[in-house]
N, C-alpha and C positions, 0 to 999 in steps of 0.2 A: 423928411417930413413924417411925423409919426403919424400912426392908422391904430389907434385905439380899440378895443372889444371888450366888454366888459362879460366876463366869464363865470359859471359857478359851473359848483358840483356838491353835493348833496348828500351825507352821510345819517342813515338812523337806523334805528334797531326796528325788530322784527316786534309792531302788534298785538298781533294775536289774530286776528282775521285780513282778510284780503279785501274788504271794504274800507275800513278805515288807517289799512297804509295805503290805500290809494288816494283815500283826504289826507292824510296826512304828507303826502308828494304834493296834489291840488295846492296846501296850504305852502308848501315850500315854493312851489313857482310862483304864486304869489308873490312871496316874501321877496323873493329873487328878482320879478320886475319893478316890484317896487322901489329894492335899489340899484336900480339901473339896468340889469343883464342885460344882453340880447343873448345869451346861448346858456343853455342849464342842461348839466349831465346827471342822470340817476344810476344809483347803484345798479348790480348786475340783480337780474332776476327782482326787480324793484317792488313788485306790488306781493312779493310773497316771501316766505320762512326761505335760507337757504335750504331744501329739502335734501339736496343731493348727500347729506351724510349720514342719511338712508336709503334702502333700497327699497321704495314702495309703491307701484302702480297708482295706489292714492293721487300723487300726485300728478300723474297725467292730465288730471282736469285740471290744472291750472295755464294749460298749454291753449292758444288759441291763434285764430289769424289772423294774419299780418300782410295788408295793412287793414283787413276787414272785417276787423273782430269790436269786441264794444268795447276798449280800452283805446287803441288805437284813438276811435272815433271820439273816444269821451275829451283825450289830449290835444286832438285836434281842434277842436273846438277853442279847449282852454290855450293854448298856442294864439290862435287869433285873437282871441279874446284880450292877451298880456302883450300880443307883440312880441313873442318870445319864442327865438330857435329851440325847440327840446329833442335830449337825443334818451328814447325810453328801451332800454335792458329788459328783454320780455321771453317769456316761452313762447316759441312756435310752434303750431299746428299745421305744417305743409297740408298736410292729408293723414288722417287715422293712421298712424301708427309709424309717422315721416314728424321727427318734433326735433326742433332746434331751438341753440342758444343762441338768440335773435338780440340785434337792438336796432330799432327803426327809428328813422329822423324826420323831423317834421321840420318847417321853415316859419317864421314868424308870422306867415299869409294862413297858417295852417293847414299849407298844400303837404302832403307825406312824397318826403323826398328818393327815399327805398333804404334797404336795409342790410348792415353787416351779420353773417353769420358766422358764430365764433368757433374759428379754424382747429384749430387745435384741444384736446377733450380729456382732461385725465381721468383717473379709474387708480386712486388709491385711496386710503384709511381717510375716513370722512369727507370726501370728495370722489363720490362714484357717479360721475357725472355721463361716464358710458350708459347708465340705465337709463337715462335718459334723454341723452341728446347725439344725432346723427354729428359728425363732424361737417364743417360748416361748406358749401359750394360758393357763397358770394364774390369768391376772390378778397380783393382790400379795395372795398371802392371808397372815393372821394366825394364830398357832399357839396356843392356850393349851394350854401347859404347865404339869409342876409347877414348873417357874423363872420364871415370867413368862410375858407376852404376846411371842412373838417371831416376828421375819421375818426375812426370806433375799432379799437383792440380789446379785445374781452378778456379779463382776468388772466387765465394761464396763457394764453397764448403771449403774453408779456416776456416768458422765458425762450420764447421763439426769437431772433431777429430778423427773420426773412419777413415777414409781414409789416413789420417796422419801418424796413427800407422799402417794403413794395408802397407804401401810403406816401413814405417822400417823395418817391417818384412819380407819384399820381398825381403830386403838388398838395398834399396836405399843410394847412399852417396850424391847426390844434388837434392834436390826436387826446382824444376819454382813452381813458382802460377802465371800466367798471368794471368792478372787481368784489370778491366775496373772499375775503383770507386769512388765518388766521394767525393768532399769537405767538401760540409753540411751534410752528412750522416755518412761516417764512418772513419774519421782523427782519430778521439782521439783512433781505435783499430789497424789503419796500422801499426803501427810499435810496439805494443803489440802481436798478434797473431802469424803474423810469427816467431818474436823470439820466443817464447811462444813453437811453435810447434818443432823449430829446438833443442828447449834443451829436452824437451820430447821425442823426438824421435832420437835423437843424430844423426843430418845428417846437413851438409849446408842446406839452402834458399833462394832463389832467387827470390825477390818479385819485378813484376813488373806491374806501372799502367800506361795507358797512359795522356795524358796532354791538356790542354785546353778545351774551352767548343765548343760545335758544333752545327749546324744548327736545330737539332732534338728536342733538349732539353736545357733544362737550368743547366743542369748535367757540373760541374765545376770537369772535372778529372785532379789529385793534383798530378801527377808524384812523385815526391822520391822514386823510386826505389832506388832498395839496395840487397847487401850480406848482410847474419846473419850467425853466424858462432855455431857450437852446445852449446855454451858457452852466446847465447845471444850476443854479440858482433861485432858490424857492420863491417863490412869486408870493411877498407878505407871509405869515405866520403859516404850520401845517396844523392841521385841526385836531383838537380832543381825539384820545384814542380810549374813548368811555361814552361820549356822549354826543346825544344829538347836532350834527353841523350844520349849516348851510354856510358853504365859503365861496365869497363872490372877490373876483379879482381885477384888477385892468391888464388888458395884455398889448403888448403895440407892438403889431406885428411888422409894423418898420423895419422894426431889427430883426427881422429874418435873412432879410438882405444883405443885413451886415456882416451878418454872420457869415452868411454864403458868401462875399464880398474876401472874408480875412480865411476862411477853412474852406479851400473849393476840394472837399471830400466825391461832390456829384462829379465834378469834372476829372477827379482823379479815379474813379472806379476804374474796375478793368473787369469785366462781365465775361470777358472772353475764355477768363481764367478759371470762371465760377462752375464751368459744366458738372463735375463730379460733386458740388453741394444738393445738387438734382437726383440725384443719382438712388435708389431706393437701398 
């Protein structure tokens, strides 16, 4: 019996201010419920420039909290209001001078469900994201929603697979990677990796990068966002790698079972073997 979900995720380029790419997300969830969603993913760091390919205390104020900051509350709002699961890629502000790469999930009630912090942090040439985000404490938590069981992998840490498998095991059936990537660096692995992960760990993907380059850097981020389905197979078309997206899809999570059913990879682990992956 198939279990339908109707899914998006959400790709555009950087504004110019932090007011009107946050109408400009408003106007995408919109869009999104009106064709059916129940669950909508935003790029990473959503309502602002990718900053990090500079190194400038400037941006610290764009860091705030979570879940008790006025973004948070403004999404919440609009969540109930659309009846829509949203999963929002945000700066956190633990505490003055405690900031992470956050994304917090709301549920379609507009209750805040809690939030992933993104584990892994790189610190090279136009991604020095060390200045400003601690490495993440969340673990890999699992959201039940009213769209599924979903999780949240953040940009780099997609080159990790240990967080991957820690989300299947937690029972994810859609894992986001919002993501910020670019052109000249990593094209030839976006659309290798997340299928890659979705059939190893036998769950949907939902990959998505934002578009254009921006004032900061010379960082050319290549959009095609996209579904991948546990089978490797893109879920309907991958989006423009130029222009503005919004890509809504049906996912039936029926066949996750199938899958599990024909590749019992869970049941063949062998954990015991794993010690020395731990191992510093």
């Amino acid at each position: 019996m198939s279990r339908v979900i109707r899914a998006a995720v959400f790709q555009t380029a950087w504004t110019g201010d932090k007011e009107s790419m946050i109408q400009v997300h408003e106007q995408a969830a919109r869009d999104a419920a009106a064709q059916g969603a129940h669950v909508l993913c935003f790029q990473e760091l959503f309502y602002g420039p990718y900053f990090c390919q500079v190194q400038d205390p400037a941006f610290y104020e764009y860091a705030e909290r979570v879940p008790d900051g006025p973004i948070v509350e403004r999404f919440r709002r609009l969540a109930r209001e659309l009846n829509l699961v949203l999963v929002l890629p945000m700066y956190e502000e633990e505490q003055p001078g405690v900031l992470y790469n956050t994304a917090a999930v709301i549920d379609a009630d507009g209750s805040y469900l809690g939030k992933y912090r993104k584990t892994h942090i790189p610190q090279v040439k136009g991604f020095w994201e060390k200045f400003y985000f601690r490495p993440g404490n969340s673990g890999w938590p699992v959201f039940d929603t009213q769209a599924g069981r979903i999780g949240v992998y953040i940009c780099y840490d997609r080159h990790f697979p240990e967080g991957w498998r820690a989300l299947g095991l937690a029972g994810a059936e859609v894992v986001f990677n919002p993501s910020a990537t670019s052109r000249g660096l990593s094209g030839y692995l976006w659309q290798l990796e997340q299928p890659a992960a979705a059939v190893a760990n036998e769950y949907f993907v939902g990959a998505i990068n934002r578009v254009g380059v921006e004032e900061y850097g010379d960082n050319d981020f290549y959009g095609t966002s996209y579904f991948v389905d546990p089978e490797a197979r893109f879920v309907g078309e991958v989006a423009s790698d130029k222009e503005t997206e919004l890509v809504v899809r049906d996912l039936d999570l029926a066949t996750l079972r199938e899958v599990r059913d024909r590749w019992q990879f869970y049941r063949d682990r062998n954990p015991s073997a794993y010690g020395p992956l731990a191992t510093p």
